[in-house]
C-alpha positions as CSV (number, residue, x, y, z in Angstrom):
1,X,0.0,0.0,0.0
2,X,1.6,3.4,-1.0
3,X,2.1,5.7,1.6
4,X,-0.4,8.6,0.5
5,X,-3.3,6.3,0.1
6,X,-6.4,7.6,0.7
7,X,-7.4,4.5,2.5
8,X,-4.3,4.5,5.2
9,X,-5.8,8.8,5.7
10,X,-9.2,6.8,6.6
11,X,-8.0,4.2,8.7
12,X,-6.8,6.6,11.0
13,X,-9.6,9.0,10.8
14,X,-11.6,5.4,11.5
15,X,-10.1,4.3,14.5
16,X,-9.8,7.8,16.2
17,X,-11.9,7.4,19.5
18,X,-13.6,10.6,19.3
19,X,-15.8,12.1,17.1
20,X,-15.0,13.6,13.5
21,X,-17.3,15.6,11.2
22,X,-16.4,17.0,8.1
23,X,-19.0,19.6,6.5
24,X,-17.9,21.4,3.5
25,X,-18.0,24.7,2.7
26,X,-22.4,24.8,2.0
27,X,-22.7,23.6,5.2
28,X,-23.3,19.8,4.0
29,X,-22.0,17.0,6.4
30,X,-19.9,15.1,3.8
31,X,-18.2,12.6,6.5
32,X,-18.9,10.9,10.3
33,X,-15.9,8.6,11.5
34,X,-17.1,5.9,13.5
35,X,-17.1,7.4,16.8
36,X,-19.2,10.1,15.3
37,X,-22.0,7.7,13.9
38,X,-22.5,6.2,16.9
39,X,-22.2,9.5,18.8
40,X,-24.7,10.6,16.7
41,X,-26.8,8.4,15.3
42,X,-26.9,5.6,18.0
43,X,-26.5,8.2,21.3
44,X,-28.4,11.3,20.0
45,X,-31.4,9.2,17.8
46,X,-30.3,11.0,14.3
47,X,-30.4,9.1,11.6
48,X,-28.6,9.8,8.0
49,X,-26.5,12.9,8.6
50,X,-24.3,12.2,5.3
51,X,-25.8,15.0,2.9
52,X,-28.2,17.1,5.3
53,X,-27.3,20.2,6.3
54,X,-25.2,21.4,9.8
55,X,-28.4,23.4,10.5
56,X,-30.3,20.4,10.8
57,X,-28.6,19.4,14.0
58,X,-28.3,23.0,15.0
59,X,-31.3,24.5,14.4
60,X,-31.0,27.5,17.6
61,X,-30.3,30.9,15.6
62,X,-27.1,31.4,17.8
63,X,-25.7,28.2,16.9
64,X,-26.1,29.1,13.0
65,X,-24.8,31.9,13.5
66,X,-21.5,30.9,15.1
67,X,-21.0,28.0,12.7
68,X,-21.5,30.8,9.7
69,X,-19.0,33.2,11.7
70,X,-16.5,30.3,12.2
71,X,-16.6,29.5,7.9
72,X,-15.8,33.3,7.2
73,X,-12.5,33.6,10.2
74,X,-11.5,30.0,8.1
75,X,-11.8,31.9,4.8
76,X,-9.2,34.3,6.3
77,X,-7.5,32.1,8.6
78,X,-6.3,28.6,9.1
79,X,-6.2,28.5,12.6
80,X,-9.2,26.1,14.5
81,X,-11.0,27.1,16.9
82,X,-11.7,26.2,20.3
83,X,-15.7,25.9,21.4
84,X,-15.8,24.4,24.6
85,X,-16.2,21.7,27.1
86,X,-18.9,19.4,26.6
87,X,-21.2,17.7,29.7
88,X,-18.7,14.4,28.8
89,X,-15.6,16.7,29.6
90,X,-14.4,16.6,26.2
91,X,-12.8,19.2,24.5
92,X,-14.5,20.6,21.2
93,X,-12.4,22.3,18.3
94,X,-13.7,23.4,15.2
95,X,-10.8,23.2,12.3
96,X,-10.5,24.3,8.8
97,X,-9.8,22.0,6.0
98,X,-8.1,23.1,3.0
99,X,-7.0,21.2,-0.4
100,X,-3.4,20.8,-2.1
101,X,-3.8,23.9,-3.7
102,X,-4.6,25.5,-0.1
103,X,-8.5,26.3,-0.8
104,X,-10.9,26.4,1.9
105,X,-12.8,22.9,1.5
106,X,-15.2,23.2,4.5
107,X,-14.3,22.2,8.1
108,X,-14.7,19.5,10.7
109,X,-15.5,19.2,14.6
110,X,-13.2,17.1,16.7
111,X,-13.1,16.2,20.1
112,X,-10.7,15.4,22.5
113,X,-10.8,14.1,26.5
114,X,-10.0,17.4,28.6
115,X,-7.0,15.4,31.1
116,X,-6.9,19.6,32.2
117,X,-8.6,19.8,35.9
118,X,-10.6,22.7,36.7
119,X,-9.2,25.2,39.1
């Protein structure tokens, strides 16, 4: 298998054991990793997130707006962005994701236990 194959980038992606989304750039989830689906789909009772929109899942006016204000700083900036602890004390970053050619593809939500105690 050659180094750069698409299927080694998945693997990994794959066994990560927290959630990944990918949305693109219309606001279209395009890819959940495994922890994500069942995050999503087996935890939170949605079903068939490939293709809908974001907005579906985040349907409060103030969460569209932040996920609209988080595309236009990635349009300007490659830096992700940090949104929080969730109630499962895992951190939740919000990262840009750009092609070879370094053109803003969309963006994906990751998460990550917080081993940080609270003061």
């Amino acid at each position: 298998m050659h180094p750069d194959s698409p299927e080694i980038c998945s693997s990994i992606v794959e066994c990560f054991p927290y959630p990944i989304v990918f949305v693109d750039t219309g606001h279209t989830i395009r890819y959940l990793n495994r922890a994500a689906r069942f995050h999503y789909y087996e935890e939170r009772g949605h079903a068939d997130l490939i293709g809908r929109s974001i907005f579906d899942c985040h349907q409060h006016q103030a969460s569209r707006t932040r996920i609209e204000n988080y595309l236009e700083f990635f349009k300007k900036d490659s830096k992700e962005v940090f949104l929080g602890l969730s109630d499962r004390n895992l951190r939740i970053y919000v990262s840009p994701v750009r092609n070879a050619e370094g053109t803003l593809i969309g963006y994906y939500e990751r998460f990550e236990l917080n081993l940080q105690k609270e003061l």
